[in-house]
C-alpha positions in Angstrom: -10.6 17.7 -9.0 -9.1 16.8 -6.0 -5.0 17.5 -5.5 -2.5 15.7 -3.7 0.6 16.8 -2.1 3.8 15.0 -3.5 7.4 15.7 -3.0 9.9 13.6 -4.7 13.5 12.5 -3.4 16.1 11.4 -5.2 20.2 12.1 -5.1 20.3 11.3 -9.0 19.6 14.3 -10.7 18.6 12.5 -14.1 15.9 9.9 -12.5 14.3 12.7 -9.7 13.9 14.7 -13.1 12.9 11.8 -15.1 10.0 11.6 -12.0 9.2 15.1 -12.1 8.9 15.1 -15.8 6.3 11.9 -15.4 4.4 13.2 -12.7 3.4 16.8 -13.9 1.3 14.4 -16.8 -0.9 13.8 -14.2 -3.4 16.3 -12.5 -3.9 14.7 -9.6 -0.9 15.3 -8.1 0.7 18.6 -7.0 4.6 18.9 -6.7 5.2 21.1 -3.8 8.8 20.4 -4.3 11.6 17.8 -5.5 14.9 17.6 -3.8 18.5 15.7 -3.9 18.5 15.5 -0.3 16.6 12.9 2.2 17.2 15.8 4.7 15.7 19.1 2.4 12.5 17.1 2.1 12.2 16.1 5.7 12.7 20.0 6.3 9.8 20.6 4.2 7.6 18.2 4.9 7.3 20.2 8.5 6.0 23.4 6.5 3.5 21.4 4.6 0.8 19.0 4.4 2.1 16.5 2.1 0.0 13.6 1.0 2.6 11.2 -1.0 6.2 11.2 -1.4 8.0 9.7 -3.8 11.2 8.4 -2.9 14.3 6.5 -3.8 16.2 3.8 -1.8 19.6 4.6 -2.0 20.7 8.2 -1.0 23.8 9.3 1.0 23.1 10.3 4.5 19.3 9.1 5.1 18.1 6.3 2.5 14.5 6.3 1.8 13.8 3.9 3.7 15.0 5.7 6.5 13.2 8.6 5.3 9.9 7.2 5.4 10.4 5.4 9.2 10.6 9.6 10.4 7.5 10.3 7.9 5.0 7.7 8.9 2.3 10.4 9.1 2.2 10.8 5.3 -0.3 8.6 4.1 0.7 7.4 0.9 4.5 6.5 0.2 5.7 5.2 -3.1 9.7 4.2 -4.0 10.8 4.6 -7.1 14.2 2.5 -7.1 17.1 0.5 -9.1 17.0 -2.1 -6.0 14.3 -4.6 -6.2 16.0 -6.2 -3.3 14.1 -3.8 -1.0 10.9 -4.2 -1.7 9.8 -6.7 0.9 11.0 -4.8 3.8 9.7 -1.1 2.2 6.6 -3.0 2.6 7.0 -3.4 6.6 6.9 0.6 6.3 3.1 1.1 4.9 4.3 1.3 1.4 1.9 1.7 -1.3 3.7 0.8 -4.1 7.2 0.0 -5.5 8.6 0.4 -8.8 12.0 -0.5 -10.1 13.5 1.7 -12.5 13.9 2.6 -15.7 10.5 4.8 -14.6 7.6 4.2 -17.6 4.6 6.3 -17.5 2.2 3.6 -18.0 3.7 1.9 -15.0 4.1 5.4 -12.8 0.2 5.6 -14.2 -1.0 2.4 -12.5 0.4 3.9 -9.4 -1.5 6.7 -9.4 -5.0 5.2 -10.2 -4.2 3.1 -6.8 -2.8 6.6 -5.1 -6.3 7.9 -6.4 -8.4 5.0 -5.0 -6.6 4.9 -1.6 -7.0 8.3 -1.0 -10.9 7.9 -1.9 -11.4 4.8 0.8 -9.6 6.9 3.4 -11.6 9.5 3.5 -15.0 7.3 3.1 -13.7 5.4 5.5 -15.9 6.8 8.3 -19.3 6.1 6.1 -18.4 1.9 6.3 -19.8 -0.5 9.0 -19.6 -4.4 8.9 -21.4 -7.6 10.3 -20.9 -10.9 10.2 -23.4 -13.7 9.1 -22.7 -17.1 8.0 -19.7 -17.3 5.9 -20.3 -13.6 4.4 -19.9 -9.6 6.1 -22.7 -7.6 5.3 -20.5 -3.9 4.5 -22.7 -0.7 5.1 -21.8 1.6 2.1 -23.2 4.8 2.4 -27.0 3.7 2.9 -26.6 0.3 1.5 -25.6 -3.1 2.5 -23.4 -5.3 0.4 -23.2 -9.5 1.3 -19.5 -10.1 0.7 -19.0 -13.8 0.7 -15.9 -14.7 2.6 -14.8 -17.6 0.7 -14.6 -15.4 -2.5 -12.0 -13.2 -0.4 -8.7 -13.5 -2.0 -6.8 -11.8 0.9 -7.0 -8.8 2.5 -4.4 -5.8 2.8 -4.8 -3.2 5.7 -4.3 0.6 5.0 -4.2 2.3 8.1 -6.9 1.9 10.4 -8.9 0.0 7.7 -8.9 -3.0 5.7 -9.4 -3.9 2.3 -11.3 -7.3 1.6 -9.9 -8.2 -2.2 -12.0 -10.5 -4.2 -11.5 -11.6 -8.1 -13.9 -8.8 -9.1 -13.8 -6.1 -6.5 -12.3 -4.2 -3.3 -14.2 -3.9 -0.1 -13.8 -1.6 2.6 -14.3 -2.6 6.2 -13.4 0.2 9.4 -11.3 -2.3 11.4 -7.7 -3.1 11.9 -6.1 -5.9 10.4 -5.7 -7.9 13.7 -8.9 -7.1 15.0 -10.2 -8.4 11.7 -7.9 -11.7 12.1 -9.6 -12.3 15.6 -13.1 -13.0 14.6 -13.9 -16.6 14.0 -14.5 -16.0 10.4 -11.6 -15.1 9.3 -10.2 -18.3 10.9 -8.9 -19.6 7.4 -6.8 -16.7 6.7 -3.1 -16.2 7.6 -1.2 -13.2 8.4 1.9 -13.3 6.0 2.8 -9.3 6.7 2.0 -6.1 8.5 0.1 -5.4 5.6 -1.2 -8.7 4.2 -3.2 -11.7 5.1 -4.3 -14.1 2.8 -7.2 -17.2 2.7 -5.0 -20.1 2.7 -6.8 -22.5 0.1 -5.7 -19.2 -2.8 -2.6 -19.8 -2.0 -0.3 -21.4 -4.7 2.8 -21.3 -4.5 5.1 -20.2 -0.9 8.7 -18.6 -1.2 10.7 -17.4 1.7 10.2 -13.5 0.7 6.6 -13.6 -1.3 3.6 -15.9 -2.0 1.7 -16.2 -5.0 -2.1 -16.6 -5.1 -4.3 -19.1 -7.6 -5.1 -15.5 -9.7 -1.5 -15.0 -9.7 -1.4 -12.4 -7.4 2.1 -11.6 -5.6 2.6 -11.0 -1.9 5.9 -9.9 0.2 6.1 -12.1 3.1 7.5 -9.8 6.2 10.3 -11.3 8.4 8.3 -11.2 11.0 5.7 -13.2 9.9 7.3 -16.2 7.9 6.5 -18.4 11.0 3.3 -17.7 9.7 4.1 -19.9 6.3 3.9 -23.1 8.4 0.5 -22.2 8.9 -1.1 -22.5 5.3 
């Protein structure tokens, strides 16, 4: 079984425990280490190669946030945090996830089944090609081709230097970055709503200033730099 690399932050002793206690339930992750300070774990995360961190908002002397703007080079970064107030601009910083305390397992096990399938399309990432047809993107998987119809395309998220095409039954993996996605005439109908997000406008439902909701009830953060955007759709 593949391992990943965690190190979890938090000042609170009882909730970085509380996390610790959690994650040991699952396999798949390997804590090198769990520490009080935002400034201990940047230390260690120069020793080793960490693949996730788990990390709190608030801290005294570097917040998370702050944290995870010096430690952009980890790939996956979760917060784990009494301040849903934050979660739309954690998302301007290649978050993966966000979950508001009291920590549940079931919830902290969601998390990790995306963690887990993440970590998968990064490293097939290399093995995916696209083209473009009418209305659909043919997606090289391995040896096959798979017609993805783009009116079925609920929006798409980007993770890294690849893209996620998100449909009602499935994820789809195309090598390209978001904005080199947006500029092909296909993708015409969709709108750019964050770093991270675009979605096809006529799934949209309902528009707030902070997140938008798609026809499949699907919740988006809208980034502040993008909410020009919203007179778009």
């Amino acid at each position: 079984m593949k391992k990943f690399n965690c190190i979890i932050v938090d000042d609170d002793e009882v909730a970085r425990l509380k996390v610790v206690s959690v994650a040991r339930k699952f396999p798949v992750l390997n804590i090198v280490g769990h520490y009080a300070s935002p400034l201990a774990a940047f230390t260690v995360s120069g020793r080793e190669k960490i693949d996730v961190l788990f990390l709190d908002i608030d801290m005294p002397a570097l917040s998370g946030l702050e944290l995870r703007k010096k430690l952009m080079d980890i790939p996956v970064c979760v917060f784990i945090t009494s301040h849903p107030e934050h979660a739309a601009e954690s998302f301007e910083l290649e978050t993966l996830d966000f979950i508001v305390k009291p920590l549940r397992e079931g919830r902290f096990g969601q998390t990790v089944r995306r963690i887990e399938e993440f970590m998968e399309l990064r490293h097939k990432a290399d093995l995916f090609e696209s083209s473009f047809g009418d209305d659909c993107i043919y997606i090289k998987e391995g040896y096959e081709k798979v017609k993805v119809k783009l009116h079925d395309v609920l929006y798409i998220e980007a993770l890294k230097d690849y893209c996620i095409l998100v449909t009602s039954h499935k994820r789809y993996c195309v090598f390209s970055g978001i904005g080199n996605l947006l500029k092909e005439q296909h993708f015409s109908n969709f709108v750019r709503i964050h770093r991270s997000y675009a979605v096809q406008k006529q799934f949209v439902e309902k528009m707030g200033s902070t997140e938008i909701v798609l026809t499949d009830k699907t919740k988006l953060p809208v980034g502040n730099a993008f909410k020009f955007n919203l007179n778009l759709i």
